[in-house]
N, C-alpha and C positions, 0 to 999 in steps of 0.2 A: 490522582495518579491514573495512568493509561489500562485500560481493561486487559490489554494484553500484555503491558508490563506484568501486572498481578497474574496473570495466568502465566506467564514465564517464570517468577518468583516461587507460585505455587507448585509447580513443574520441577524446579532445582530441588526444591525443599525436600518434595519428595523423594527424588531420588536422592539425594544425601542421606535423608533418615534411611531409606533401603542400603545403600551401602555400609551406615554406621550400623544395623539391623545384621548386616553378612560381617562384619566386621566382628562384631560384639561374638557373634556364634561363633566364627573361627577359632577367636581369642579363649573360647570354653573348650573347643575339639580340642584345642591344642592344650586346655589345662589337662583337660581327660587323659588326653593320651602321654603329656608327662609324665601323670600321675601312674598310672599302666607301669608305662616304663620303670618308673622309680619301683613299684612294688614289683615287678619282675626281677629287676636286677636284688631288689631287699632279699627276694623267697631264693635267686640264685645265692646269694650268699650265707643266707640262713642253712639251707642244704649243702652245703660247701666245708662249713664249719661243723657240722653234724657228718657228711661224711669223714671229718677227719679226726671227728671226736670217736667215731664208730670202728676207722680203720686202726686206730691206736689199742682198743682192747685185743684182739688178736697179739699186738705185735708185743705189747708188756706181759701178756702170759706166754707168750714164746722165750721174751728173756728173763721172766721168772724160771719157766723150767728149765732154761740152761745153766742157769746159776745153780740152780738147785741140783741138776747132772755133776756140776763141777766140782761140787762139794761131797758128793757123793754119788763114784763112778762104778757102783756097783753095774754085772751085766743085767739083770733083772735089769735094775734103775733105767740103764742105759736105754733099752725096750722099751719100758712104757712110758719114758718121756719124749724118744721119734715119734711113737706113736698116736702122743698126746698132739704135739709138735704138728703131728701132717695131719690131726684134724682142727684145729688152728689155723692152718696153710689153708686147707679147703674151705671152709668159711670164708676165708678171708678172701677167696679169689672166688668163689662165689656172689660175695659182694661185690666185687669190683665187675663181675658179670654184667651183673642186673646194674650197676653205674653207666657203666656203656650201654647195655639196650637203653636206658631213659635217654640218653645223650644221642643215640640213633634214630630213636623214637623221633624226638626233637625236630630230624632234620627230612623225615618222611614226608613226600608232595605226593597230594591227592593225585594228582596228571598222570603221576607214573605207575597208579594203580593198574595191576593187570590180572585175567582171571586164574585164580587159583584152589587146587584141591582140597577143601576145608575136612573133607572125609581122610585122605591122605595125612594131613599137617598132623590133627586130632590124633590120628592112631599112634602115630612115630611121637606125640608127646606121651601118649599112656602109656607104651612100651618101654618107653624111657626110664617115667617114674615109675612103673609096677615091678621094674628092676631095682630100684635107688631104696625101695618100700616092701621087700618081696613078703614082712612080717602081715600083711592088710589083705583082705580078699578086696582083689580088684574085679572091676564086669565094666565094658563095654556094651555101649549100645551105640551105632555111629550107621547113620544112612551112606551108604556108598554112592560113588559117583557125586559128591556136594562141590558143587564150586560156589565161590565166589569172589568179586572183584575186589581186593583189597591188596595188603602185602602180608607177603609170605611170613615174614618175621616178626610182624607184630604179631599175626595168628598164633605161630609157634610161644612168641611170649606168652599171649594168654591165657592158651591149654597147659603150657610148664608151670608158670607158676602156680594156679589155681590147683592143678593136682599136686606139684609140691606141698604146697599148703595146706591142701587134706589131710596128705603123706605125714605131715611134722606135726599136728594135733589130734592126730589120733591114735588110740591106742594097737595094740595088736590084734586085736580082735575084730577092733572096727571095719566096715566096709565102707568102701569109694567106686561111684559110679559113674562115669562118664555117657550123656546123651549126644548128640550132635544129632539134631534134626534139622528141619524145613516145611516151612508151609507154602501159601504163594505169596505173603510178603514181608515174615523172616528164616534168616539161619539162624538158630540158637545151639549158644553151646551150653549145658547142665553140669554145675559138678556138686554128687551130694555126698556127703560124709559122716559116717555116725560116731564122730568121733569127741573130742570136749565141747564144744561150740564154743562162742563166743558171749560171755558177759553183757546185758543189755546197756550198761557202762559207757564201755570202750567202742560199741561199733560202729559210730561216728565218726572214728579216728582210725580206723583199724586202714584204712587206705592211704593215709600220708606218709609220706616217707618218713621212715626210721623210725617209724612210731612201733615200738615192741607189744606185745602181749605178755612177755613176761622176761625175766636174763635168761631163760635158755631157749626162746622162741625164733634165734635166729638177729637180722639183720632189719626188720622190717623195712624190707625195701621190695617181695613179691608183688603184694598189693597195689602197691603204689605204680610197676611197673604194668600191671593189670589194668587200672585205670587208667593209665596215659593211652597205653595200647587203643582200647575201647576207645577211645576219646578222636584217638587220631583216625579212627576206621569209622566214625560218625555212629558208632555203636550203642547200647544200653548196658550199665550194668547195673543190674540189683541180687539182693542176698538177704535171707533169710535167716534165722540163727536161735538155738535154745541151749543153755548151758548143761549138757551131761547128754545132749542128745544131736549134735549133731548142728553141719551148716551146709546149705545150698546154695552155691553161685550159680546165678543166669547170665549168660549173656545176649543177646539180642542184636542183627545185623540186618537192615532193609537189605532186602533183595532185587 
């Protein structure tokens, strides 16, 4: 056989096994990222079904205590079941709050980051909760003039929720601190609270959605919306926690 047939021979060979070689790896990209997909769309569903398993408690002790008015329309009665009733309503749209920030969250593009008042956003969320909370010595500590490039609305997520979240596990007594500092290569934001803490247990889980800490701890849905936020802003979070003494969220932002 001719020396240059076999070096022609050798020549196709090769490149066929390089094509079947790009071939074969496609053929994995592509398992990978159905796989993606498929557990995206699974975790969309999973959270779907858990919001509406979540959104239904509210709405069966709403028409428990009407039933219960109807039966007995005393005006006492009458009072403390609206008033049962519109905190019922508030939970409930609170939750659907934080469903929409996740869902907003979702659809945030780095591109359209633009520089914003991290000192600003900070304040107007502690002034919020130190009103929502007025039982708690609150104290700020917040560097003025902090910017940074990110969006607006995640920030304010995850100043509100994290002092929320102090706000609703602590006692009356407790203290909640907010820091917001800077160095030259991050923003951080502090939230410390001396209030129950969190069980060494649970805090593994304490950030997925609807994952409760207890039936009256709310919606578990703060956290969750904390972490995406962080997540979408290329952010850090970590937290600290001791049962009877208190929990500190960090967050952490490249500058």
């Amino acid at each position: 056989m001719p020396k240059r047939y076999l070096q022609s021979l050798a020549a196709l060979t090769e490149k066929l096994t390089t094509l079947a070689e790009k071939h074969q790896q496609q053929i994995f990209e592509n398992a990978q990222l159905n796989y993606q997909i498929r557990q995206a769309e699974a975790q969309r569903v999973e959270e779907l079904a858990s919001f509406a398993h979540e959104l239904k408690k509210p709405l069966t002790v709403i028409r428990s205590l009407l039933y219960r008015c109807s039966k007995k329309a005393s005006q006492e009665l009458i009072l403390q079941t609206a008033e049962e009733i519109d905190n019922e309503i508030t939970r409930a749209v609170r939750m659907l709050d934080n469903i929409l920030t996740l869902a907003r969250l979702e659809l945030i593009e780095t591109s359209k980051f633009e520089s914003v008042s991290l000192s600003e956003i900070a304040q107007a969320a502690f002034d919020q909760q130190q009103t929502n909370f007025p039982q708690h010595t609150w104290k700020a500590s917040i560097t003025p003039n902090l910017r940074l490039v990110a969006n607006a609305e995640a920030i304010f997520a995850i100043c509100e929720n994290l002092l929320e979240n102090a706000g609703k596990h602590s006692s009356a007594t407790s203290k909640i601190i907010l820091t917001v500092k800077k160095n030259p290569k991050f923003a951080t934001i502090v939230v410390k609270d001396t209030g129950v803490g969190i069980p060494k247990s649970i805090q593994k889980n304490i950030t997925q959605p609807f994952f409760h800490r207890s039936a009256a701890s709310g919606f578990g849905l703060g956290l969750a919306v904390v972490t995406r936020a962080v997540s979408k802003l290329g952010g850090e979070l970590r937290f600290t926690s001791k049962p009877k003494q208190g929990s500190t969220f960090t967050v952490k932002f490249p500058r």
